[in-house]
C-alpha positions as CSV (number, residue, x, y, z in Angstrom):
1,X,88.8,108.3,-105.4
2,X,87.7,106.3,-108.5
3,X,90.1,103.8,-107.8
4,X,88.2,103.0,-104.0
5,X,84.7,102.9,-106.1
6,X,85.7,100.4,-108.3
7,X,87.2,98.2,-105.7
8,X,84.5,98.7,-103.3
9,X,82.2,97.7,-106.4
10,X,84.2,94.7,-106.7
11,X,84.0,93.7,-103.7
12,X,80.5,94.0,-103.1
13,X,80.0,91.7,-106.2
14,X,82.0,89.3,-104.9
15,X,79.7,89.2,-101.2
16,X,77.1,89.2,-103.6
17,X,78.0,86.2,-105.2
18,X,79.0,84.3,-102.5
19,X,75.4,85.0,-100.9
20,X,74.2,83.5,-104.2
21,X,75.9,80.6,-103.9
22,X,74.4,80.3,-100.3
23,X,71.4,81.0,-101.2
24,X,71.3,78.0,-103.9
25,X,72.8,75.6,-100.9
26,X,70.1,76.9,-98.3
27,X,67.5,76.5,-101.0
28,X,68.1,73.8,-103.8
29,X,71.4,72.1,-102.1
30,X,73.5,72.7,-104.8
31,X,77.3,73.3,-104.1
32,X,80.2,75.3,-105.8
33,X,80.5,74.7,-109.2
34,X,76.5,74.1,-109.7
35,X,76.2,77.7,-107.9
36,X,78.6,79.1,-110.5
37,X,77.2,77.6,-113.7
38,X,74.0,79.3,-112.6
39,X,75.4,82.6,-111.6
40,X,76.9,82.6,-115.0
41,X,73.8,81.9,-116.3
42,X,71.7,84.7,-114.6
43,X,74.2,87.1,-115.5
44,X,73.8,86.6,-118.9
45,X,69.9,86.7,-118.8
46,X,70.6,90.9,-118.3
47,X,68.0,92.8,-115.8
48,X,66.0,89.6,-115.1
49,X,69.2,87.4,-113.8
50,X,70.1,90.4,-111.5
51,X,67.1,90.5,-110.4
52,X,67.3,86.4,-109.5
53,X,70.6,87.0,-107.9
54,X,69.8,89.9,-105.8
55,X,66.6,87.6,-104.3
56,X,68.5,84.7,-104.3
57,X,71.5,86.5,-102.3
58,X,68.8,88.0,-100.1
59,X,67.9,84.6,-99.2
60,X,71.1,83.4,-98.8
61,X,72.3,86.1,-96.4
62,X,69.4,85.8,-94.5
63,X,68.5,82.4,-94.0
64,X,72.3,81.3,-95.1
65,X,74.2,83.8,-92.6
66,X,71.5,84.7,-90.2
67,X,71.8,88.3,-91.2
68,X,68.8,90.7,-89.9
69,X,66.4,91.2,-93.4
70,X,67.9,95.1,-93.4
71,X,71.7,93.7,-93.5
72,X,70.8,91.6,-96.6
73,X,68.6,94.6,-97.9
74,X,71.9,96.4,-98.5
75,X,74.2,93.6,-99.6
76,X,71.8,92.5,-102.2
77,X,70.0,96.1,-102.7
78,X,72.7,98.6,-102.4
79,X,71.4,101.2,-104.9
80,X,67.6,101.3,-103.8
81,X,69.1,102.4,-100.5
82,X,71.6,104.9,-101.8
83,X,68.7,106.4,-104.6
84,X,66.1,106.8,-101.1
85,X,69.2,108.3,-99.6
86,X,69.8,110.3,-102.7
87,X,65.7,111.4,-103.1
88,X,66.6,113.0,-98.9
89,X,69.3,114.8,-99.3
90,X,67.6,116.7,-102.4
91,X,64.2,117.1,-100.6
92,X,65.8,118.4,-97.5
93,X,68.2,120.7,-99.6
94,X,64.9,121.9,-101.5
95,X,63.3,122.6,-98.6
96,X,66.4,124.7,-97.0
97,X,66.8,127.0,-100.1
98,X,62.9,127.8,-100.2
């Protein structure tokens, strides 16, 4: 079961990039390597470059892809929709065992 997590982590990091790197062509025009010098960059940077990536992704899948703003919501922000899922299931559990 681990083993599936860390793949499928994987290989959301690698859409994720890829969006990047859209993102940069739909925005700036840059290509490959330029896209990967900067992703390499915004890594580095810690909370802030993540945060660059994720928009820029977001960007990328939608205006890149022509993915619907929810689609590139959960490519770009998988764990704000899996801590709202999270917040549900607790609140509706709480509410069954009062």
């Amino acid at each position: 079961m681990h083993i599936l997590i860390v793949v499928a982590y994987i290989g959301l990091g690698i859409v994720q990039l890829v969006a990047f790197m859209q993102g940069l062509d739909v925005w700036l025009g840059f290509g490959g390597v330029a896209s990967i010098a900067i992703f390499v960059v915004a890594v580095s940077l810690g909370p802030i470059g993540s945060m660059a990536i994720a928009i820029i992704g977001f960007m990328g899948a939608t205006k890149g892809w022509g993915w619907e703003w929810w689609q590139a919501g959960l490519l770009c922000f998988p764990f704000v929709a899996l801590s709202f899922a999270t917040m549900g299931i607790f609140g509706v559990a709480a509410m069954i065992k009062r």
